[in-house]
N, C-alpha and C positions, 0 to 999 in steps of 0.2 A: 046432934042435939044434946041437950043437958041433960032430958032424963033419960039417955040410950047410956047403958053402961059396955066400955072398953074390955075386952076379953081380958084377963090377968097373962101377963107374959110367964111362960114355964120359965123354968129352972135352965140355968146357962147347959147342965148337963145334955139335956136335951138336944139341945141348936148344935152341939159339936158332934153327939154321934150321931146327925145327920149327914152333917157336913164331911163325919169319916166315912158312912156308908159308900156318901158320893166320888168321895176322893179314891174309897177302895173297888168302886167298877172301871174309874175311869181310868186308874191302872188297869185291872184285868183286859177293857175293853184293850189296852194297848201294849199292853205285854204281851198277852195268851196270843197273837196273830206272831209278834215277833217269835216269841218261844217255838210253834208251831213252824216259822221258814226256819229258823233253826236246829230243828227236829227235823224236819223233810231236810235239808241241804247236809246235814251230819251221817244220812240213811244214804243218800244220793253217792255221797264221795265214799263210802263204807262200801255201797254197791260195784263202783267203778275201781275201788280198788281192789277189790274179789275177784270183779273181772279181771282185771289186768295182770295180777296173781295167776288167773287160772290159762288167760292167753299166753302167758311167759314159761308156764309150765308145759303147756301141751302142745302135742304133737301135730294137732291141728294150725291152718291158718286163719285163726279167730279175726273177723271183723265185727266192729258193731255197725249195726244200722237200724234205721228208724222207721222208715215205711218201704215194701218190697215193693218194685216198679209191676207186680203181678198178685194174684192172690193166694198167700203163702203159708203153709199150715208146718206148726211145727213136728219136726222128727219123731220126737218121744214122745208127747204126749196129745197129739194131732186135732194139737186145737188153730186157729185163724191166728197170726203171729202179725202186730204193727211194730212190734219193736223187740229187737231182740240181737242174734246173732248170727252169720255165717261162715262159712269156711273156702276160701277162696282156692283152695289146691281141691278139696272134694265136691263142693259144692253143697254141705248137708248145714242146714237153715234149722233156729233152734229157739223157743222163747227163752228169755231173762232169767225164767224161777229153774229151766231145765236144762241150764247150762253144764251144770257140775256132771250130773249124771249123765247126759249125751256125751260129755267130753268123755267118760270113762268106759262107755257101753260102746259108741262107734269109732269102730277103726280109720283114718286118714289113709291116703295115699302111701304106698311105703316105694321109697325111690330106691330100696336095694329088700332082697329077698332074705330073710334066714335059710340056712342053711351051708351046708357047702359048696353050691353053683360052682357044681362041675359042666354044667349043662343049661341049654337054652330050654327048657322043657317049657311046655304049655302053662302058661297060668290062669286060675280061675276068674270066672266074672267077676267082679265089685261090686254088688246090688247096692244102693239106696233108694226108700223109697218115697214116694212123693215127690211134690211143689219139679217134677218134668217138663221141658222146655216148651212153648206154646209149638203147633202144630205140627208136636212130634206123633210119630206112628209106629204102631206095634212089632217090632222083628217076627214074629210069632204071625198075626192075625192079619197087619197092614192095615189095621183100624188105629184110629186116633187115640194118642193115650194122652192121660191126664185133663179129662172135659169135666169130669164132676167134681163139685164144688166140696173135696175133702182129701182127705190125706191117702191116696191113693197111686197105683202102680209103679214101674221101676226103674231106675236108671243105671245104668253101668260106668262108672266114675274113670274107665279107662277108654271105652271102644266108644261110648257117650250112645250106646244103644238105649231104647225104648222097651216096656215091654207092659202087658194088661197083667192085673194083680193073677187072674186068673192063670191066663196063658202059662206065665211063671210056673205054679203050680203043676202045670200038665206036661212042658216040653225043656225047660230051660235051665233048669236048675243045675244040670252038670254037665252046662256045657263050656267049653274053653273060650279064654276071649282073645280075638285078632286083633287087636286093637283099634280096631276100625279105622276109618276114612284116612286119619293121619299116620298110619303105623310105620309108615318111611322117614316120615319126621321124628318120632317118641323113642327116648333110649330107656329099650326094657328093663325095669329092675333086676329081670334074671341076668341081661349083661354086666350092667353094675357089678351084682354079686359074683359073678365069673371072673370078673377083670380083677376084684377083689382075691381071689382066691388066685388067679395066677401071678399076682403079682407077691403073694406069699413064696408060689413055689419059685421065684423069679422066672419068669416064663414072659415073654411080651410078643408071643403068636397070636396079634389081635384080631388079623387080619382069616386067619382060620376061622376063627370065632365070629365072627361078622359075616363070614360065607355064609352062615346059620339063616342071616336075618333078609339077604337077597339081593342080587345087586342095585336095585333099585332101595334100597337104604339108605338115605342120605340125613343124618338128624342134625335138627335144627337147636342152634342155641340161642335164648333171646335176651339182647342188651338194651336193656329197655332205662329211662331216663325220665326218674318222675319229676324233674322240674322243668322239663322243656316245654317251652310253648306256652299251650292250654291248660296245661298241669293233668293230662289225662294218661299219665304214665301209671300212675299208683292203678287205675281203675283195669290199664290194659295186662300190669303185671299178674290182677287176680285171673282173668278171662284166658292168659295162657297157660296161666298153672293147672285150670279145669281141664287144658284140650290136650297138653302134654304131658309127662314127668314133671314137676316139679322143682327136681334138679337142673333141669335145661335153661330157668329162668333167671335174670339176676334185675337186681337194680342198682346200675353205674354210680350211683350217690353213696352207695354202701357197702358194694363191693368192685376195687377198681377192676379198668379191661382186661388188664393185663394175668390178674388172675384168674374171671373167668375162662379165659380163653384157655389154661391148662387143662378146661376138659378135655379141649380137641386131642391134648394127647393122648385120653384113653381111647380112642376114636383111629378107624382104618386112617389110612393113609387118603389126601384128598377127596375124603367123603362128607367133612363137615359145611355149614351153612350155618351162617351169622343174620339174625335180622336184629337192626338197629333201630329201638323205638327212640328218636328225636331230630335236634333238628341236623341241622351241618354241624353244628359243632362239636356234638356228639359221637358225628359220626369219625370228623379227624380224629379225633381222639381213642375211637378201636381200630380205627386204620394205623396208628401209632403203637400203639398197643400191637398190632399185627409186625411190624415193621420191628420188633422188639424180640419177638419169635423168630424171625428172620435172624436176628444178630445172636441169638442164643443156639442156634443150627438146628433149630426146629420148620425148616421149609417144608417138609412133609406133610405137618399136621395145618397147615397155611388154611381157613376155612375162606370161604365167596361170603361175599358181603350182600345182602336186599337193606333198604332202608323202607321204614314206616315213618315219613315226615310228621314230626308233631313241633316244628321250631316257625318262625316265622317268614324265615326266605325262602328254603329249603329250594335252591336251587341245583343241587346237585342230585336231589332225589329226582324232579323234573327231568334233569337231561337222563337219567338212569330208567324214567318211565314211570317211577312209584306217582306220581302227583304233586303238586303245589302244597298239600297240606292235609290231614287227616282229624276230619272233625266225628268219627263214630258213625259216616255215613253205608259203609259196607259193615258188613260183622266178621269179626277177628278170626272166624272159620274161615270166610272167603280170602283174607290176607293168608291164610298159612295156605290154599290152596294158588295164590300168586306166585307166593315163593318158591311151590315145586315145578310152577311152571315157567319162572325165570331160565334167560338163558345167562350163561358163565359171559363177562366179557373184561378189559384190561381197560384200566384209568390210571391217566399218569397221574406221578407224583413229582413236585418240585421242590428244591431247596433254595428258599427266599435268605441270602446275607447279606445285614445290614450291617455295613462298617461304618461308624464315627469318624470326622474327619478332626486332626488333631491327637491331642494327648498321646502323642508319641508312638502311637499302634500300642498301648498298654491295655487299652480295654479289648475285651475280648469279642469279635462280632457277636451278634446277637443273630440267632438262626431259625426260622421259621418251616414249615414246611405248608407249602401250598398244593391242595384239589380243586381250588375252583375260581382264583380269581383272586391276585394285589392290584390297588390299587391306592394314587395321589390325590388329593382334592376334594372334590364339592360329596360324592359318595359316602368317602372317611369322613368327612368332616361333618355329619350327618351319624354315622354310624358311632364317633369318637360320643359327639353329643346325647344318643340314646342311649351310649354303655353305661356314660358316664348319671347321670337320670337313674338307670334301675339298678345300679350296684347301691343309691341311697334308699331306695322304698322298690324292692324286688318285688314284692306282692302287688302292686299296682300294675306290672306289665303282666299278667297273667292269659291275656286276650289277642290271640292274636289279628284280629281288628283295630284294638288298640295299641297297638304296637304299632301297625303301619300308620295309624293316622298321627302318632307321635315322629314318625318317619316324615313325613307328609309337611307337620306343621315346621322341623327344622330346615325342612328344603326350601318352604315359604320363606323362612326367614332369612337363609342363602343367597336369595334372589336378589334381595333389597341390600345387605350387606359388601355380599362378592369377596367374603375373606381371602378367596384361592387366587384371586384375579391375574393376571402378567404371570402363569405357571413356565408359558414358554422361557421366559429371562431366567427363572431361576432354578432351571435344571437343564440338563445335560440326557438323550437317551442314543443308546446303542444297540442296534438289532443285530445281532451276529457278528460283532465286532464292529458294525461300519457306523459311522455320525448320521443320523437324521435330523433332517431340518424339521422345527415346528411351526405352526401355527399360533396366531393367538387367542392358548387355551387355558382353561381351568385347573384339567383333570385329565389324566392318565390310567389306563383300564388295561391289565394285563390279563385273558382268557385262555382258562384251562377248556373250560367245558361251554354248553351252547347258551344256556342260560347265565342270567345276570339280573338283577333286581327284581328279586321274586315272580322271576316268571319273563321278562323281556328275553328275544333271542338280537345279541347287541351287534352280533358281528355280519349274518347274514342281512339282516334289514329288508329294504325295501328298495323297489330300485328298477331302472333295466339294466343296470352294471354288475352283471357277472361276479362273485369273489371265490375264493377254494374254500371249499366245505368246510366248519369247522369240529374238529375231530376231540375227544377225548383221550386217544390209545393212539395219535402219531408222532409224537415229541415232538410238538410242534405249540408253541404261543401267539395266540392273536391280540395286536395290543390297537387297541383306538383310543381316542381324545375325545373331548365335552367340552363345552363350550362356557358352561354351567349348572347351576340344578335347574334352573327354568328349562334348559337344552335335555336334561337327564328326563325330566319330566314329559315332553314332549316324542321322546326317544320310548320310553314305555308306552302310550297312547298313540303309539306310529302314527305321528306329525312327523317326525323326522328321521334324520342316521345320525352314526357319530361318523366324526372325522376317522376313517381307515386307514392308520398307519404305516401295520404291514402286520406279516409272520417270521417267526425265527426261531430259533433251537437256545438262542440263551441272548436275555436281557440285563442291557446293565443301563441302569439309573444315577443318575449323581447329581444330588441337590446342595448346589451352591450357597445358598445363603437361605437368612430367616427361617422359623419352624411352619411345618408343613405336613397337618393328617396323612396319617397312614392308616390301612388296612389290609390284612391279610385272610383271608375266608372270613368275612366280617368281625375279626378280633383289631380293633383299632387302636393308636397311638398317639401322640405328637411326638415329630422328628425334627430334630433340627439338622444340618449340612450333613450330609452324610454319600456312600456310594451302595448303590439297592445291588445286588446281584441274583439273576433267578436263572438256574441252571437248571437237570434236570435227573431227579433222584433215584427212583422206583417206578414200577407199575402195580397195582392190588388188584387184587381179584374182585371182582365183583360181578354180584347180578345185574343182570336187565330185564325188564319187565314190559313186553309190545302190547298187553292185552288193553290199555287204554293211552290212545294215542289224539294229539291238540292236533289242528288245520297246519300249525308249523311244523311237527313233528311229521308228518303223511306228506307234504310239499318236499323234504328234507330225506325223507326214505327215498320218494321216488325219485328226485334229482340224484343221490346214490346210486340207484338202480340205472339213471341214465348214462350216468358216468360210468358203470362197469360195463354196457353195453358198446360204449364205443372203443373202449379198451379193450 
């Protein structure tokens, strides 16, 4: 309306130190967050590299971890720990702010003694206390320790004894530690420090010195493989450095077998024991590694082999007893108490030469050594496809379910394909010098041992037709045929048999034309015309393990037992 009078507009000054008040929240509103992740993530990597500082320095085997699978109070300052650190050789669990000072205050495992270990003398407990294993029990009392909810009672870092705050107090405090349960496996630091000290005065009477420790001493070394399989090698390296010496431990990624195994020489004369955490491949590989010892004239210190299957076929662990595969379902105490109850037995070894045909014999054969099984066709050609797969994106085969179903889905595709197809036209096979006629096959399957595709038994089958048992320790090869991977498939699922060949003492192969998968303990190739020859190398020592035995394996004993009775 006319006579309403219009407010007078202020001064322009006005309007803009509005307009900067606004402009200056709505920076702060957006800065001050960024500032602040940048201020926490500057703290963060400052913290982690303290840590890693303090884990490189010390004597400890520092882990970090984020939540304890139990409820866990820290060491020093015994408050409730969700995040923080532990020590995988001692076991002593520590919050973030109390790192520095636990590291300085508590002593680690010491895998050699001060002094001059002249002598196996007694050594004392190890006490730490608290965060004690669930339904552990008092040495002292035979009451439960560690039920209340704080930083409470004892643990002994070597004999892995239990004991009440109190008890401690009244009975225990000076007494010596036997090492407990495991003390035939565990190489005492007072030997160390002994073997150290004579080896100064050049003296190598080891075997005097190990009189000490009894004949039932037998220690165990562990070749463990943190990428095999499930990747639960880093986790099983911590859990034997708790139960053992810490020196008895390695991981084959970082330290190869071959230098492990030099402990054995400070070690009596055929007293040592090898447990190999992975899968077959692992395992050729310290069987190599043994076989290296051998050519340096060290057969004396030769250790027996147990395997802990952590790979995906693990068919040689199978025929040896150990299982198909190790998913954390027993505890790593119960595996070392398998291993002393292994008995010693002999596995052949084979030398696989492959000669190129052509170039004038210039190249040089290529030489393999086979434990468990070469083979032509639809197998390889399946196992060539999977290598080839995880050598581009290795992190994606971490599973060993996924691994077989990657197995699974190349064999489907086999089916429909038939790349191996007409095998019989285009090779040549010799059993002990003589020509065998073939069939029209795929594949060809030469057998060390009883198993074959994780877990099928290929050569006995199914049947009322009799065959000769098949052996690991009688120099002997059993070779059969497939038909295809539909026939392979059917063969694991007992629908069917393979084609039975025969046995022989030494095979020779000779493929004529075109290229044609190969495999050697699941390490595959493509080959083109070439002559296969498998003779027969060594035998290794190895464990056997009967305490858990499949419907094939019990059918396979007693048919044994049947046959030594009519002999």
């Amino acid at each position: 309306m006319e006579g309403e009078r219009r407010p007078a507009p202020g001064p322009p000054s006005q309007g803009l130190f509005a307009d900067g008040h606004l402009v200056l929240w709505t920076l702060c509103s957006v800065l001050l967050p960024v500032f602040i992740t940048c201020w926490c993530s500057l703290q963060r990597s400052r913290r982690q590299l303290h840590r890693r500082d303090i884990f490189r320095k010390s004597k400890h085997g520092w882990r970090d971890t984020d939540l304890f699978s139990q409820p866990t109070y820290c060491c020093l300052c015994a408050q409730h720990i969700l995040q923080g650190a532990f020590c995988d050789c001692c076991g002593l669990r520590v919050d973030e702010g109390c790192l520095k000072k636990a590291d300085k205050r508590f002593q680690c495992k010491e895998i050699m003694l001060k002094g001059d270990g002249r002598g196996l003398d007694p050594m004392p407990h190890h006490w730490i206390r608290g965060n004690v294993p669930l339904c552990s029990y008092c040495v002292a009392c035979k009451q439960q320790c560690g039920s209340q909810p704080k930083l409470c009672d004892y643990r002994c870092i070597w004999c892995q004894k239990t004991v009440h705050d109190e008890c401690m107090e009244n009975s225990l405090k000076n007494e010596k530690c036997d090492f407990g349960e495991f003390k035939n496996l565990i190489i005492p630091p007072s030997y160390l420090t002994s073997i150290n000290q004579m080896r100064k005065d050049k003296k190598t009477d080891y075997e005097m010195l190990a009189s000490k420790l009894g004949k039932q001493w037998t220690p165990l070394i562990i070749l463990a493989n943190s990428r095999s399989g499930t990747n639960m090698g880093e986790g099983l390296l911590g859990e034997f450095r708790i139960l053992l010496n810490p020196v008895q431990v390695f991981d084959v990624t970082k330290t190869p077998p071959i230098k492990a195994l030099q402990l054995c020489t400070l070690l009596p004369y055929y007293s040592a024991r090898v447990l190999v955490c992975g899968g077959d491949g692992t395992v050729g590989w310290v069987l190599d590694a043994v076989d290296e010892m051998k050519i340096k004239g060290q057969e004396k210190y030769i250790p027996q082999v147990a395997v802990l299957p952590l790979g995906t076929g693990n068919d040689l662990s199978n025929t040896l007893g150990w299982g198909t595969g190790y998913a954390g379902e027993i505890p790593v105490a119960q595996v070392l108490r398998n291993v002393m109850e292994a008995d010693g037995i002999k596995l052949d070894r084979w030398k696989v030469q492959v000669t190129n045909k052509g170039y004038y014999n210039l190249r040089k054969p290529k030489e393999f050594t086979m434990n468990n099984y070469f083979s032509v066709g639809p197998d390889a050609l399946m196992a060539l496809n999977f290598h080839a797969h995880r050598e581009k994106a290795p992190s994606l085969f971490s599973s060993r379910i996924l691994n077989k179903a990657v197995y699974l889905f190349y064999g489907t595709k086999d089916c429909l394909v038939q790349e191996c197809k007409d095998l019989n036209k285009k090779v040549e096979l010799e059993l002990d010098g003589e020509r065998v006629a073939l069939p029209n096959l795929e594949g060809i399957i030469v057998l060390n041992i009883g198993y074959w595709g994780g877990g099928c038994r290929l050569w006995e089958g199914m049947g009322d037709e009799t065959y000769p048992l098949a052996r690991h320790d009688d120099g002997l090869l059993e070779v059969v045929g497939v038909y295809g991977s539909f026939h392979c498939a059917q063969i694991q699922v007992k629908l069917a048999n393979p084609f039975r060949i025969g046995q022989a003492h030494t095979v020779r192969l000779i493929l004529k034309c075109s290229m044609m998968p190969m495999q050697v303990d699941g390490e595959p190739w493509a080959q083109g015309p070439c002559t296969v020859t498998i003779t027969h190398k060594t035998h290794a020592l190895m464990l056997y393990f009967s305490g858990e035995q499949t419907d094939d394996d019990i059918s396979s004993t007693s048919d044994q037992e049947d046959i030594k009775e009519i002999e």
